[in-house]
C-alpha positions in Angstrom: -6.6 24.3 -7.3 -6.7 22.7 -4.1 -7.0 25.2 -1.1 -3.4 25.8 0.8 -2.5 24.4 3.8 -2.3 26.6 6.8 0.9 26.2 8.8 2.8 26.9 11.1 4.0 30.1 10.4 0.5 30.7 9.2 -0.9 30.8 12.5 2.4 32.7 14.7 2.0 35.4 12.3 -2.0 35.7 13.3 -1.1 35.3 17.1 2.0 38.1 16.6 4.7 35.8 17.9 7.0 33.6 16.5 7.5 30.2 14.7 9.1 28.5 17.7 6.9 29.8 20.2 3.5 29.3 18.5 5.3 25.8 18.0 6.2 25.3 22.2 2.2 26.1 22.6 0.6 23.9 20.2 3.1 20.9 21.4 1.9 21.5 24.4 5.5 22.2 26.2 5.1 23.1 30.1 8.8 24.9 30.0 7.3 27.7 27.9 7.2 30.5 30.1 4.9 32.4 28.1 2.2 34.1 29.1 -1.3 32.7 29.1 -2.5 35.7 26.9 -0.1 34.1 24.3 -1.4 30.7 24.8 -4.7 31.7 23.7 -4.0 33.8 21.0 -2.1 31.0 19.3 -4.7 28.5 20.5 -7.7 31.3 19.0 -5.5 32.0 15.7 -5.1 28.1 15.2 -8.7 27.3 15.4 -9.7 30.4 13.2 -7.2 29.0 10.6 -8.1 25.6 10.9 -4.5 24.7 11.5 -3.4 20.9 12.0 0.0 20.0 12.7 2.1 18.2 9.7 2.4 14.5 11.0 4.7 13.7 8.6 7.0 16.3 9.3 6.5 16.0 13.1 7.7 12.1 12.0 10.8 12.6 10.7 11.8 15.1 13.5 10.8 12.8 16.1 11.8 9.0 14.4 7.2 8.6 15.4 5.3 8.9 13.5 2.2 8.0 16.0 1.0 5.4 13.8 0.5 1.4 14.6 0.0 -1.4 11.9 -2.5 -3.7 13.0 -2.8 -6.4 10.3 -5.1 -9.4 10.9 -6.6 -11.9 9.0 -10.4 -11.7 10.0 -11.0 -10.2 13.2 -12.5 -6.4 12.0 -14.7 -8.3 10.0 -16.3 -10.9 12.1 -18.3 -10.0 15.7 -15.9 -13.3 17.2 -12.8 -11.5 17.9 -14.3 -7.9 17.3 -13.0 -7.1 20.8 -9.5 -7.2 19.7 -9.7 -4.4 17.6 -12.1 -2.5 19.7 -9.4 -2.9 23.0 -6.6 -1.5 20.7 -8.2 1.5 19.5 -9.1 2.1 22.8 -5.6 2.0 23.8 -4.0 3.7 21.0 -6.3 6.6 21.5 -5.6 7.2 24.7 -1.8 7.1 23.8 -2.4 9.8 21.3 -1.8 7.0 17.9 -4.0 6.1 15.1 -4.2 2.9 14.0 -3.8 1.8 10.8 -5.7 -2.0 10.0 -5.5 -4.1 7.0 -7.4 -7.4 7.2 -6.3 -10.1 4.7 -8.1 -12.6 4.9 -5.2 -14.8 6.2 -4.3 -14.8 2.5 -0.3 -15.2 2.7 -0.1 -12.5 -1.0 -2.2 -10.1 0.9 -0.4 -10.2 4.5 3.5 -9.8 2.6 1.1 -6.8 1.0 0.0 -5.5 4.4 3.6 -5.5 5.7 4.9 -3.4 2.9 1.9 -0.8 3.1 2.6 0.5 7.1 5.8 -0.1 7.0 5.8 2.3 3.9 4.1 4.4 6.1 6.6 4.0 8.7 4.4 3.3 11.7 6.0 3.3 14.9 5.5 -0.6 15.2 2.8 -4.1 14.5 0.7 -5.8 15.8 -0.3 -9.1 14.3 -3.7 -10.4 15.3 -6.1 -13.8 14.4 -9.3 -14.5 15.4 -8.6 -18.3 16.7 -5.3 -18.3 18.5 -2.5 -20.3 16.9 1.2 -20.2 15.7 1.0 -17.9 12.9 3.2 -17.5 9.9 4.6 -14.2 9.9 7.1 -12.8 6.2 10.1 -11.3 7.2 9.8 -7.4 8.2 13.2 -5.4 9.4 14.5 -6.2 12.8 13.8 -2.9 13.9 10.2 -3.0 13.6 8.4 -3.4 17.1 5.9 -6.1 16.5 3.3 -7.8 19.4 1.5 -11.1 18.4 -2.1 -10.5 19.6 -4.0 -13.8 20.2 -1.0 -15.4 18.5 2.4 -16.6 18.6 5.3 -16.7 16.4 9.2 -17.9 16.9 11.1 -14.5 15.6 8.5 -12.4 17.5 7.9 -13.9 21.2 6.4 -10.8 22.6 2.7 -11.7 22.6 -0.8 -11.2 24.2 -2.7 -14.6 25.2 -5.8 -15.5 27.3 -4.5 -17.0 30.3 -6.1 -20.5 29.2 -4.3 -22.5 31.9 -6.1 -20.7 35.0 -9.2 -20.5 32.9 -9.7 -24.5 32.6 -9.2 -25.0 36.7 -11.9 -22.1 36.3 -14.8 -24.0 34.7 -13.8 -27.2 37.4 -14.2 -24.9 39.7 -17.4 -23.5 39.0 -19.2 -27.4 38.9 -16.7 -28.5 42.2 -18.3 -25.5 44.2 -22.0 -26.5 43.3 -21.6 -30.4 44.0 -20.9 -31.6 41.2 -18.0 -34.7 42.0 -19.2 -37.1 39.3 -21.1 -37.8 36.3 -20.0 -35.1 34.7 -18.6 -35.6 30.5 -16.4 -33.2 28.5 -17.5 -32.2 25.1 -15.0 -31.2 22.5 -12.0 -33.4 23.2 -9.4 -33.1 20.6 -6.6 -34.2 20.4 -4.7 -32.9 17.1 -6.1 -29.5 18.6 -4.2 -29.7 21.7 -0.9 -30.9 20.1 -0.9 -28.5 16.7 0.1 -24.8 18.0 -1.4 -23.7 14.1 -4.7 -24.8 15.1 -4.5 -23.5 18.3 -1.7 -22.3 20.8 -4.2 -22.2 23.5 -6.5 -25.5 23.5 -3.5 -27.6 24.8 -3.5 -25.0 28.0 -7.1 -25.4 28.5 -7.4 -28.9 28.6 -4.4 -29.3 30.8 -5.5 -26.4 33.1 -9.2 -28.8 33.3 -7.2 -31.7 33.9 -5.1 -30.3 36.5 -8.1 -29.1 38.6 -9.5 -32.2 38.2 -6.9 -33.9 39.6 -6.2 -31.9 42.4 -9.8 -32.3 43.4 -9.7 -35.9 42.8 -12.2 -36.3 40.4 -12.5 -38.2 36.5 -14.4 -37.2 34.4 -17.4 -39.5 33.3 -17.1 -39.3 29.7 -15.0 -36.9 27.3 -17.1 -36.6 23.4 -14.6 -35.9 21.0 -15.4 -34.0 17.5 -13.5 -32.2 15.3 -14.8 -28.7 15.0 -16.6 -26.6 18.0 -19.9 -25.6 16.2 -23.7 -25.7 17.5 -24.2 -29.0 15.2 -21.3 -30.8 16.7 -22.3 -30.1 20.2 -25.9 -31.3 19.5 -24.7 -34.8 17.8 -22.2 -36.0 20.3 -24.4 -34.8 23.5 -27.2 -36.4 21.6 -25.0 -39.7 21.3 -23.7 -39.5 24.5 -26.8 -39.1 26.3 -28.5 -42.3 23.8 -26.2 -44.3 25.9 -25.5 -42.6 29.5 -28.1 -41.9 31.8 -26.0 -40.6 34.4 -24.7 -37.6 33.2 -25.5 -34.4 35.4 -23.0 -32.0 34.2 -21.1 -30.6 30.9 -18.4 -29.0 30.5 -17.7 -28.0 26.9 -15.2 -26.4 25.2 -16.6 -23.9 23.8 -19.9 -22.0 23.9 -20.9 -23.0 20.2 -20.7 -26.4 22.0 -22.8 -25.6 24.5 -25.4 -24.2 22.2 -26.1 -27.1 20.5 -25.7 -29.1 23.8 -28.7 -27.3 25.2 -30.8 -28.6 22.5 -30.2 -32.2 22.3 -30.6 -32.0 26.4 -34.3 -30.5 25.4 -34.6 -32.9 23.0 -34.0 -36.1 25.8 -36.4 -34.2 28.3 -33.4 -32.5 30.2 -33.5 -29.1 31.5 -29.9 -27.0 32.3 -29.7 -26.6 35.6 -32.7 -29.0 36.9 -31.0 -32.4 35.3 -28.0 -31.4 33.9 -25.4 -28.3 34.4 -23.7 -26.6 31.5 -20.5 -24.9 31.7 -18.0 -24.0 28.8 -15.5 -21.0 27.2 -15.5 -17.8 25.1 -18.6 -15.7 26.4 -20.2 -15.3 23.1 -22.4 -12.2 23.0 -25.2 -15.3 22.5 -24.3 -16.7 25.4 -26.6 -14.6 27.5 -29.5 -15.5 24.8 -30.1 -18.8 25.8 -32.5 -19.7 28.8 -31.4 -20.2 31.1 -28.4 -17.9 30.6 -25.2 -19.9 29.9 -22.4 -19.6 32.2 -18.8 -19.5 31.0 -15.3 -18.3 31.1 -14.9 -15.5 28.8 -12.1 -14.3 26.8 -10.7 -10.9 27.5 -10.5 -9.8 24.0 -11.0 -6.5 25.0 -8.1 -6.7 27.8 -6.1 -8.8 25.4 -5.9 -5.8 22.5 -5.5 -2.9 25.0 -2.4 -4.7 26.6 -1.0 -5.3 22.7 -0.8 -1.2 22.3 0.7 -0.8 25.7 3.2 -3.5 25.3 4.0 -1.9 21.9 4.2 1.6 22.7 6.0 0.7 26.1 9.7 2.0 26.3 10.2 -1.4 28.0 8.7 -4.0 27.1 8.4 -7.8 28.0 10.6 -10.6 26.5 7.7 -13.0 26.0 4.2 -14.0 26.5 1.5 -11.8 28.6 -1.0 -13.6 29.9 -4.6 -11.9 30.4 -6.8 -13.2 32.9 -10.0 -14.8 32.2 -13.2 -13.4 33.4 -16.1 -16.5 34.7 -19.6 -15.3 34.0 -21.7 -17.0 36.1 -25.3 -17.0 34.8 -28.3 -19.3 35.8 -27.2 -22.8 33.8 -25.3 -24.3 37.1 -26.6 -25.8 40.1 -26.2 -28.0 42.6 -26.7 -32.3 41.4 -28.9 -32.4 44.3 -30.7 -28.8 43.9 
C-alpha cells in the first residue's frame, strides 16, 4: 500500500491549532494575526510531516493551477534556441509556476496532442515557441486559454515575443559606418522568398529592411549582395568564395547570419584574407561558436534569453499587451571589425 498523504489537517493537529489557521500560515497570509510561536510550530510540524500542499485542490479553489504549457517544436532539444526555454523557466520560477514542455517535433499529430495534454491539465495558459521565427500554424484551443507566441506569430493569437530585427539591422550598419567602412562592402545571404514568406521567417523581412534603411540614411550601397538559399557554414564559404573569384575590392561583410559568417571566414583564408586586416565581418544570432573563431566574430545577438522571460510575464500579467513585444538586440563587438584603413 502506498504510504498516506499527510494533509492539512495532518499537520494543525501536530501544531495544536486549527485547519484554517495552519492553512493562513502555510499560504503565507500577512492578515493572520497569529503569533509567531504559532507560525513556527505549524512551519516545524509541516516539515516533520513532510507536508506539501494539494495543487490540485489549491486549483480548483483558486481557477490556477500555477502551471504553463510551453509546447514547441524543437527548441529543448537543440543548443540554437536553448535560451528560450532557459529565459522561461527562469521567469516562471520566480512567479512561483512550473512549467510544463512538450516538444513535437513540429509534427502537426503531435502538437493537436500537446494541446490536449496541458489543457487536460488545466494550466493557467501557453506559450507556443519555434526555434526559427515564422508564422506558425496553431489547432484550435478554447478562447479562454491565455496563449503568447514566443519567437512566433499567429493571426487568432497576436500577443507575441520577437527580437526586435528592425533596430538590429541599422545595428550591424552601424557597427562597419563607425569603423570606416563607406564602400566595398557585400551582403551575404540575400533572399528573397525569405523576406516575403512569414512561415519561413516573420523576422528576415525586418532585418533586411532595418540594413537597408541604415544604409540609406547613411548614403551608402552596398557593393555586392550573394544570395543563397539556406544560412549554413557551406553556403557562406561558396558564395564568399565566388564572390571574392571575381571582386577584389571587397573590405567588409555583412552576413546574415553567423553560420554565414563561419564559412565566410574560411573561403577569406583560403584567398589570403585575414578578418579584420583585409576584410571586416559582421553578421546575426551570437552563436555560442561565435566567440570560437579567431579572431572572435562580432555580431548582433538574439535575446532568447530576454525573449522567453518576457513570454511568462506577458502571460502571467493581469494585463497584458494586444500585440507584438519587441526585445532589443544586444551587439557583441569582438575583434573581427576594423577600420578599411587600420
Amino acid at each position: 500500500m502506498p504510504p498516506k498523504r499527510v494533509t492539512l489537517a495532518d499537520v494543525a493537529r501536530r501544531a495544536g491549532l486549527s485547519t484554517s489557521a495552519a492553512s493562513m500560515i502555510l499560504n503565507g497570509r500577512p492578515d493572520t494575526r497569529l503569533s509567531a510561536d504559532a507560525h513556527a510550530r505549524v512551519n516545524e510540524a509541516a516539515a516533520e510531516l513532510g507536508y506539501r500542499p494539494n495543487v490540485a485542490a489549491r486549483g480548483l479553489r483558486t481557477d490556477k493551477t500555477l502551471t504553463i504549457g510551453f509546447i514547441s517544436d524543437v527548441v529543448a532539444t537543440t543548443r540554437f534556441a536553448s535560451g528560450l526555454i532557459r529565459g522561461a523557466l527562469d521567469a516562471a520560477q520566480r512567479a512561483g509556476h512550473v512549467i510544463l514542455v512538450l516538444e513535437t517535433g513540429g509534427d502537426p499529430a503531435r502538437e493537436s496532442e500537446a494541446i490536449g495534454a496541458v489543457l487536460d491539465r488545466q494550466v493557467d495558459g501557453i506559450i507556443f515557441a519555434v526555434m526559427r521565427a515564422r508564422e506558425l500554424f496553431v489547432p484550435e484551443i478554447p478562447s479562454t486559454t491565455r496563449v503568447v507566441m514566443l519567437n512566433a506569430t499567429n493571426k487568432k493569437h497576436p500577443v507575441s515575443v520577437l527580437p526586435d530585427e528592425l533596430t538590429g539591422g541599422g545595428s550591424a550598419v552601424k557597427l562597419l559606418a563607425d569603423a570606416g567602412h563607406r564602400e566595398g562592402i557585400a551582403l551575404i545571404g540575400h533572399n528573397e522568398e525569405a523576406e516575403r514568406d512569414l512561415f519561413r521567417s516573420t523576422t528576415v523581412a525586418q532585418r533586411i529592411t532595418g540594413i537597408r534603411a541604415e544604409m540609406a540614411a547613411r548614403g551608402m550601397r552596398f557593393a555586392a549582395e550573394e544570395s543563397c538559399w539556406e544560412w549554413e557554414p557551406h553556403h557562406g564559404y561558396d558564395v564568399t568564395h565566388a564572390l571574392l573569384e571575381r571582386r577584389s575590392d571587397i573590405r567588409a561583410l555583412l552576413c546574415m547570419n553567423d553560420r554565414l559568417a563561419f564559412g565566410a571566414y574560411q573561403a577569406l583564408a583560403d584567398h589570403g584574407l585575414s578578418v579584420p586586416h583585409d576584410v571586416s565581418v559582421v553578421s546575426f544570432d551570437n552563436d555560442e561558436l561565435a566567440s570560437y573563431l579567431r579572431p572572435g566574430l562580432t555580431t548582433v545577438g538574439l535575446p532568447h534569453e530576454a525573449m522567453g522571460r518576457a513570454s511568462v510575464e506577458i502571460l502571467l500579467a493581469q494585463r497584458r499587451p494586444s500585440d507584438s513585444r519587441l526585445i532589443p538586440m544586444p551587439v557583441i563587438e569582438r575583434r573581427s571589425v576594423r577600420s578599411p584603413a587600420g
